[in-house]
KESE-754592 format. One record per residue (C-alpha): residue number from 1; x, y, z. Coordinates in Angstrom, 3 decimals. Example, Ala and Ser with C-alpha at 12.3 -4.5 7.8 and 13.67 -1.06 7.14 Angstrom:
+------+----------+----------+----------+
: fiba :        u :        v :        w :
+------+----------+----------+----------+
:    1 :   12.300 :   -4.500 :    7.800 :
:    2 :   13.670 :   -1.060 :    7.140 :
+------+----------+----------+----------+
This chain:
+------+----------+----------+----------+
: fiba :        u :        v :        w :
+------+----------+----------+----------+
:    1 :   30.359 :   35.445 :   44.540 :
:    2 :   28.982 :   31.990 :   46.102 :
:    3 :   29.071 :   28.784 :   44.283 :
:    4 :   24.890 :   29.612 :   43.753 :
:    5 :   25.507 :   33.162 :   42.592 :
:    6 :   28.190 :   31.062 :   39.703 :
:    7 :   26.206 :   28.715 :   38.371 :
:    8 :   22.959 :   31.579 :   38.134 :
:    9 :   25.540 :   33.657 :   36.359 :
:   10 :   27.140 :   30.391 :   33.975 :
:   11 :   22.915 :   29.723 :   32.817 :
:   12 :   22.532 :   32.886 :   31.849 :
:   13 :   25.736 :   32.836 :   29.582 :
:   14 :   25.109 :   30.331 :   28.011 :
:   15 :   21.263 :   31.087 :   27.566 :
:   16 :   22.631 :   34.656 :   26.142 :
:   17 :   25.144 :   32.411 :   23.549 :
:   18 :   22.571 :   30.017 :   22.664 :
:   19 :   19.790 :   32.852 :   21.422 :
:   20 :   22.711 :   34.292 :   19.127 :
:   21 :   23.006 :   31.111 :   17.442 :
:   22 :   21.142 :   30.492 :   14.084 :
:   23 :   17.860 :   27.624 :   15.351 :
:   24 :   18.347 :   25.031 :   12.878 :
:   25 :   16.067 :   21.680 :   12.015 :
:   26 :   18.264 :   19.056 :   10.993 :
:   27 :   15.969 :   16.208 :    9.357 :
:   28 :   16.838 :   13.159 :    7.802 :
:   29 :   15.054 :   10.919 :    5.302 :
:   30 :   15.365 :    6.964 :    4.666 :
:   31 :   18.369 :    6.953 :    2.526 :
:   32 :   21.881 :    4.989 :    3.371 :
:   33 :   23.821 :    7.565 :    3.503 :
:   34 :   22.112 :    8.166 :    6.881 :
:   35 :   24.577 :    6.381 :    8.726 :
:   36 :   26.646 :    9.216 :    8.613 :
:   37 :   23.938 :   11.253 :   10.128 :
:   38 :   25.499 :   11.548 :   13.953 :
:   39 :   28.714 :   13.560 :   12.212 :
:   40 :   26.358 :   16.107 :   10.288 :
:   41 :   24.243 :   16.474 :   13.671 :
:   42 :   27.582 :   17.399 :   15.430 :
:   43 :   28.809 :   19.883 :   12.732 :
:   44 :   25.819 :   21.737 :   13.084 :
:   45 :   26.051 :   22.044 :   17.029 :
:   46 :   28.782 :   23.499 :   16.865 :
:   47 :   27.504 :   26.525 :   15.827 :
:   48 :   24.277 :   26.424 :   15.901 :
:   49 :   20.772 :   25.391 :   18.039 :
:   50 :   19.983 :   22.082 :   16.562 :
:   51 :   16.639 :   20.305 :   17.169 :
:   52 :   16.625 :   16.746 :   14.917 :
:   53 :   13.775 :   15.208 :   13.352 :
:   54 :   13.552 :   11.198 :   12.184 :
:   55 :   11.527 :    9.548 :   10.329 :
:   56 :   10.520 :    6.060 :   10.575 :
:   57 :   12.371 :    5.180 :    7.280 :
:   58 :   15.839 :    7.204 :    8.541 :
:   59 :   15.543 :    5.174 :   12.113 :
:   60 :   16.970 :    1.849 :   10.396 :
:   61 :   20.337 :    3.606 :    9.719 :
:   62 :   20.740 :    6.303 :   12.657 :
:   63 :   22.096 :    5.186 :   16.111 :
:   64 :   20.387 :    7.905 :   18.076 :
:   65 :   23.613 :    7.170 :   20.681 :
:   66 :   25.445 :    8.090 :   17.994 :
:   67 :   24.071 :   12.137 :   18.485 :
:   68 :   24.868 :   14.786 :   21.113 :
:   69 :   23.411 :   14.167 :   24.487 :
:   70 :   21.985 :   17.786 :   23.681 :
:   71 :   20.035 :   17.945 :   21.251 :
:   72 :   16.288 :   17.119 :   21.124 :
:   73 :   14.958 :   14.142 :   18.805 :
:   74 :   11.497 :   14.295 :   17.328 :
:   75 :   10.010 :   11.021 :   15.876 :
:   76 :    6.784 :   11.005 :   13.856 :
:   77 :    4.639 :    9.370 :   16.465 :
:   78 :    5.437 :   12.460 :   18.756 :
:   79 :    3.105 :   14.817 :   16.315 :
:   80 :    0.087 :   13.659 :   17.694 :
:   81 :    0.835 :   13.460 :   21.382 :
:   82 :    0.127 :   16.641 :   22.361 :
:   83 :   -2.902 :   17.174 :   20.294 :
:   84 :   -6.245 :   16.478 :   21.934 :
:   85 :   -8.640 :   18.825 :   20.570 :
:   86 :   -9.035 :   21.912 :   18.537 :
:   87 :   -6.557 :   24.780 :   19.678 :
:   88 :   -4.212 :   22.204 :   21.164 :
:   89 :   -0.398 :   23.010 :   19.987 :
:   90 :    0.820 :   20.767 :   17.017 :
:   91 :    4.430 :   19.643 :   17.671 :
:   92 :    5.117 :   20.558 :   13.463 :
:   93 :    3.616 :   23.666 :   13.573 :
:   94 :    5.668 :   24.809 :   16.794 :
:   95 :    9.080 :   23.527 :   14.746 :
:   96 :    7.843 :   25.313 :   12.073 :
:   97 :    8.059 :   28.634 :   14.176 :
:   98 :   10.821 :   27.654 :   16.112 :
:   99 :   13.539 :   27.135 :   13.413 :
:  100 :   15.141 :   29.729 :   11.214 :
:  101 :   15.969 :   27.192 :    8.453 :
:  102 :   15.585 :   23.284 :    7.791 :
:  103 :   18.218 :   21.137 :    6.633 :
:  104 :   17.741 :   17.426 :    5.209 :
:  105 :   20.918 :   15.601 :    4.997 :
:  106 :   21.104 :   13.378 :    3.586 :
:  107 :   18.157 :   14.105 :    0.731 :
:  108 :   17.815 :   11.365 :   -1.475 :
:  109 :   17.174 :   11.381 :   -5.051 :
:  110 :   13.768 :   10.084 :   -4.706 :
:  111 :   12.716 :   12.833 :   -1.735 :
:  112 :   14.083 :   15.495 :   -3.973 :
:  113 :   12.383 :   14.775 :   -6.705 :
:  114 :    8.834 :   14.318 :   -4.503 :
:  115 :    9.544 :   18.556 :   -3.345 :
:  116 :   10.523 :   19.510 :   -7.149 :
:  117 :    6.955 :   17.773 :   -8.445 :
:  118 :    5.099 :   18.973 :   -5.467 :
:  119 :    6.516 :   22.560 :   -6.399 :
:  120 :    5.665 :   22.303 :  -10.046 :
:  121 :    2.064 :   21.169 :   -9.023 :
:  122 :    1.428 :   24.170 :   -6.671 :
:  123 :    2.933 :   26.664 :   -9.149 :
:  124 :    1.300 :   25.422 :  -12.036 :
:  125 :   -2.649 :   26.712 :  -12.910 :
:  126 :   -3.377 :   24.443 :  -15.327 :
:  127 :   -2.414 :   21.394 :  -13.063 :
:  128 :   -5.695 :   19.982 :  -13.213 :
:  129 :   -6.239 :   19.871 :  -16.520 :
:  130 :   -2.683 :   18.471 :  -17.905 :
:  131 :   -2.877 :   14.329 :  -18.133 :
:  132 :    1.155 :   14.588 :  -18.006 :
:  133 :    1.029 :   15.485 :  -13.926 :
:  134 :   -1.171 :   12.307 :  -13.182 :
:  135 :    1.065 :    9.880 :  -11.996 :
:  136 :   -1.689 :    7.007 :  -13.672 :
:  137 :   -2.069 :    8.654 :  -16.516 :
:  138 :    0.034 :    6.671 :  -19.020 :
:  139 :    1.689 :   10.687 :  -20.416 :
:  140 :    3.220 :   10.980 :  -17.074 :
:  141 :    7.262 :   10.739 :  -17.222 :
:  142 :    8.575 :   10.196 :  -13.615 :
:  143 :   11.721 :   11.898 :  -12.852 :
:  144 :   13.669 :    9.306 :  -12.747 :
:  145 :   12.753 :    7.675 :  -16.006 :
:  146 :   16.021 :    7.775 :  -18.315 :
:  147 :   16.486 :    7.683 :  -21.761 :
:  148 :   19.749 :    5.719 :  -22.422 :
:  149 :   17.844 :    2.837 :  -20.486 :
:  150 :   17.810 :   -0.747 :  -21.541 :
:  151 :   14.354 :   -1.666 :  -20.430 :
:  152 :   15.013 :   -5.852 :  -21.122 :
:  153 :   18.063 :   -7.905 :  -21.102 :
:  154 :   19.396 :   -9.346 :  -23.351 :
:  155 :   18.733 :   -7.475 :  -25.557 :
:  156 :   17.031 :   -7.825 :  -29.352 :
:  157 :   19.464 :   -9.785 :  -31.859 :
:  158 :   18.761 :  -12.463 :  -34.942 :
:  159 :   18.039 :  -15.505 :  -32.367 :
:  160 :   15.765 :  -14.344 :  -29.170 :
:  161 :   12.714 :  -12.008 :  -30.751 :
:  162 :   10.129 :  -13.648 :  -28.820 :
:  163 :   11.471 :  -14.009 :  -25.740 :
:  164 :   12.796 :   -9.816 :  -26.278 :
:  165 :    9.376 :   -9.432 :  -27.474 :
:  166 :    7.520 :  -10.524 :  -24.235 :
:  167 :    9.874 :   -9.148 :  -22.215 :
:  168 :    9.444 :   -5.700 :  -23.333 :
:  169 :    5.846 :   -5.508 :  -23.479 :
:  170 :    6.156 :   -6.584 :  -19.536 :
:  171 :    8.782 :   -3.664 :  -18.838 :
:  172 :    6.806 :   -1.200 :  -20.844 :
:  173 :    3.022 :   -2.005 :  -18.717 :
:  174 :    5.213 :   -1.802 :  -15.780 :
:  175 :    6.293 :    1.776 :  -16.661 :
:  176 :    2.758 :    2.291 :  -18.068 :
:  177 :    3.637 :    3.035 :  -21.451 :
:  178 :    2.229 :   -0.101 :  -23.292 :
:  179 :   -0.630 :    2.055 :  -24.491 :
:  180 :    1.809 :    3.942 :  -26.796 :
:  181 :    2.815 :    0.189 :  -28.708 :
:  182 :   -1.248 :   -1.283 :  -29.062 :
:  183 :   -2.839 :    0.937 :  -30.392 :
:  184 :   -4.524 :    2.830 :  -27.652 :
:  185 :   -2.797 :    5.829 :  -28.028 :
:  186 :   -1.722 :    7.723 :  -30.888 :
:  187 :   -0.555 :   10.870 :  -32.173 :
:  188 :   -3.187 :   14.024 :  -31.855 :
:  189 :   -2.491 :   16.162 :  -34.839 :
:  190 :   -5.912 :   18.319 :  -33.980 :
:  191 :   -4.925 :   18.814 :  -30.071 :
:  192 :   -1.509 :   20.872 :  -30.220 :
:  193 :   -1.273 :   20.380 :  -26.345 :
:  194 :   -2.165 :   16.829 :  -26.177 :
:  195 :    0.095 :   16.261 :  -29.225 :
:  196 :    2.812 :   18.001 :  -27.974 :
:  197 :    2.590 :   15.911 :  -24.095 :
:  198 :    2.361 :   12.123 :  -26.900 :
:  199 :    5.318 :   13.377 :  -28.485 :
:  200 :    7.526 :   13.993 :  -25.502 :
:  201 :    6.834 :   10.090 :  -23.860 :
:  202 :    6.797 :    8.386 :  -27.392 :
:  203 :   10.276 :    9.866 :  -27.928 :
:  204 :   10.672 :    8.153 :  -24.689 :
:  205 :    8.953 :    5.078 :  -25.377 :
:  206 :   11.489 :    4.971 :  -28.742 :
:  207 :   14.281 :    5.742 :  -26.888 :
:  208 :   13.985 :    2.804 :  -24.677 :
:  209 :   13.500 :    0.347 :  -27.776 :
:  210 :   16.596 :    1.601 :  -29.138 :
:  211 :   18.790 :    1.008 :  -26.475 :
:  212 :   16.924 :   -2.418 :  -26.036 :
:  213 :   18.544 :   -3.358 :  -29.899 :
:  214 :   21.519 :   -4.835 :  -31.330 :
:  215 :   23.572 :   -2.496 :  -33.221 :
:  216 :   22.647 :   -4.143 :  -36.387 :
:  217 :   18.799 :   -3.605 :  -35.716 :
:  218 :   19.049 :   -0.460 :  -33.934 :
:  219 :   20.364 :    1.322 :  -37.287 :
:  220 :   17.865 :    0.414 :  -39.279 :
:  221 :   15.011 :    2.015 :  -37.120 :
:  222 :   16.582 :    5.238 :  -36.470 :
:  223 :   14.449 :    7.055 :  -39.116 :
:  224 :   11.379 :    5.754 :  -37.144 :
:  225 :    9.913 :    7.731 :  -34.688 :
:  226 :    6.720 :    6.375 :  -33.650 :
:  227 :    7.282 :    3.537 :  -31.130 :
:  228 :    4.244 :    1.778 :  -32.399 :
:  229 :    5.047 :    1.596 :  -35.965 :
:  230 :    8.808 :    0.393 :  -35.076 :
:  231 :    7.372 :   -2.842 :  -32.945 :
:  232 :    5.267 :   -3.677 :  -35.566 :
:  233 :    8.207 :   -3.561 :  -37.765 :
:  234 :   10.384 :   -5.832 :  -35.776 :
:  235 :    7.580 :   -7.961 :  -35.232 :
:  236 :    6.933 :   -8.013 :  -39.412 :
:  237 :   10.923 :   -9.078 :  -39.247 :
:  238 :   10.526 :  -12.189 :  -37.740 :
:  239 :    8.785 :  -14.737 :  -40.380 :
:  240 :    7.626 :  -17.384 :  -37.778 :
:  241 :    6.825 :  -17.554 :  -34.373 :
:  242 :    7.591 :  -20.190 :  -31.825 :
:  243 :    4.421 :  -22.011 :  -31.941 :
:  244 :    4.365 :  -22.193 :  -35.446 :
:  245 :    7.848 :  -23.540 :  -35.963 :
:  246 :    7.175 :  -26.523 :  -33.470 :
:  247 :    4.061 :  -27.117 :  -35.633 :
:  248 :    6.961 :  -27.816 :  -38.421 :
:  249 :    9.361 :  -29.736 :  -36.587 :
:  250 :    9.832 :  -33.541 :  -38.211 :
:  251 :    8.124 :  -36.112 :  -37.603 :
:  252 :    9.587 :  -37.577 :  -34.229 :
:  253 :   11.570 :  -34.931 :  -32.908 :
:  254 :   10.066 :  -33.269 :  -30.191 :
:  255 :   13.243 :  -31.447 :  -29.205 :
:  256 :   13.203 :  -28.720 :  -31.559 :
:  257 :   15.945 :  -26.174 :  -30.628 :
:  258 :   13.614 :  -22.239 :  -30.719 :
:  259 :   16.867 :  -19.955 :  -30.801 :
:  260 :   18.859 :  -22.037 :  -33.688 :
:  261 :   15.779 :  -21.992 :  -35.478 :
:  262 :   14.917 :  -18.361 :  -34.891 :
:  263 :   18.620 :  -17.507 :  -35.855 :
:  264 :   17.427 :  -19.349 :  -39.328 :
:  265 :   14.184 :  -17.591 :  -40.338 :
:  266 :   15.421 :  -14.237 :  -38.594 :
:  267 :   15.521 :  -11.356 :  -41.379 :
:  268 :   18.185 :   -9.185 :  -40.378 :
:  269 :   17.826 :   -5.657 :  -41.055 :
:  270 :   19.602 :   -3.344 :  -43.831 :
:  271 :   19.337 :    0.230 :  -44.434 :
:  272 :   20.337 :    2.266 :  -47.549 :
:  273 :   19.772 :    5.827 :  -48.478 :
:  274 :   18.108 :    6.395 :  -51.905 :
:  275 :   17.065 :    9.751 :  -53.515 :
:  276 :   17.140 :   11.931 :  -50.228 :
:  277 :   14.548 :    8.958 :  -49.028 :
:  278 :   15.206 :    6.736 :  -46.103 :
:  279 :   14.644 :    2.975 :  -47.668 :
:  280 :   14.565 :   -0.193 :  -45.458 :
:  281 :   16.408 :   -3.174 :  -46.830 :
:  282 :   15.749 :   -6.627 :  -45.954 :
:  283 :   17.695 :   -9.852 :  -46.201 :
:  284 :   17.378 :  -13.032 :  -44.797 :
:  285 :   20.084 :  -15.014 :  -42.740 :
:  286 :   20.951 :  -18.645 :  -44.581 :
:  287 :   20.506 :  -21.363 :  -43.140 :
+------+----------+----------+----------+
């Protein structure tokens, strides 16, 4: 056989031991762990047909040297490219057919958690109707939110209340959730549904105040469960606020120190158990 007949003979080989090898789309989103991208690519050629896709966001860790000479790259920009009118091939759509199975590795937490929402969404009827799947709606939870969180730092004890104070009203209109401390929202005892979706982010909403407390204030508002009522408390707690203490400073000192003096008038919290009932104590620090 001549050196033509060979090489004829070699294509076909390896055309025959390609097609028996699974068609895989390896994809990779914007996460760090990217770097190690090039390795995964080259495990999967091994034994497999592997056709890459990167994102925009993935490009800023992934040396594209870094991947066999082999196999294909698709960027986003390339979508559109062959697309001029209607009936024109779509570059996702042919992948789509193309591949018997799509890997993304690495998946972040943050891309895993947009495909298990957008999954819920699609499989649930009621969708439209449930204020808990609108991500502006103040009953949405995101999927990363966390109970044990400390929203502020430091965090509440007998000397910083209004600084903890302002802080946490920030955090909690950053998350959204300041509605459930002022008022605007409160509990629906006539909408089981709607009371039901409250109940669920004000346990949140309490969670994060307790883990934003000193141990010595965070047991006395364990038996309170409505994140309203327990700022209101702490805020009863302390007897004077800045302002008000500068307006009693002496006569020619304009220096007053706010924490020693908050660390005065602070009442720190007691709790005692009479009769089956759950009774808050008070007593005030001495001077």
């Amino acid at each position: 056989m001549d050196s033509s007949g060979e090489r004829r003979a070699d294509l076909r080989a390896k055309a025959k031991a390609m097609a028996e090898k699974p068609r895989v789309l390896l994809a990779a989103c914007g996460s760090v762990c990217a770097v190690k991208f090039g390795n995964v690519c080259r495990s999967f050629a091994e034994w497999a047909v592997v056709k890459v896709v990167l994102t925009k966001s993935a490009l800023r860790f992934i040396d594209e040297q870094t991947l066999p000479q082999h196999v294909t790259v698709y960027r986003d920009e390339k979508d559109w490219r062959t697309w001029k009118k209607l009936g024109d091939p779509m570059l996702h759509i042919e992948l789509c057919n193309w591949a018997e199975i799509m890997v993304i590795a690495p998946l972040s937490a943050n891309t895993l958690s947009k495909f298990s929402f957008n999954f819920f969404i699609m499989n649930t009827k009621s969708s439209s109707q449930d204020q808990s799947l609108n991500i502006h709606n103040p009953y949405y939870l995101r999927p990363g939110e966390n109970l044990a969180t400390a929203l502020v730092s430091p965090i509440l004890d007998s000397t910083n209340y209004t600084l903890w104070s302002r802080s946490m009203l920030v955090a909690l209109s950053a998350k959204n959730k300041d509605k459930f401390v002022d008022r605007s929202i409160q509990g629906y005892a006539s909408n089981r549904t709607l009371h039901t979706t409250w109940k669920r982010c004000n346990n949140m909403v309490v969670a994060w105040l307790v883990h934003s407390l000193s141990p010595s204030i965070r047991h006395s508002i364990l038996w309170m469960d409505d994140a309203r009522v327990i700022l209101k408390d702490l805020r009863s707690r302390a007897k004077t606020t800045l302002p008000t203490l500068c307006m009693s400073a002496p006569k020619g000192n304009h220096t007053l120190d706010a924490q020693s003096t908050l660390q005065m008038s602070y009442v720190s919290p007691t709790c005692t158990m009479q009769q089956g009932r759950h009774t808050l104590g008070v007593e005030t620090t001495q001077p």
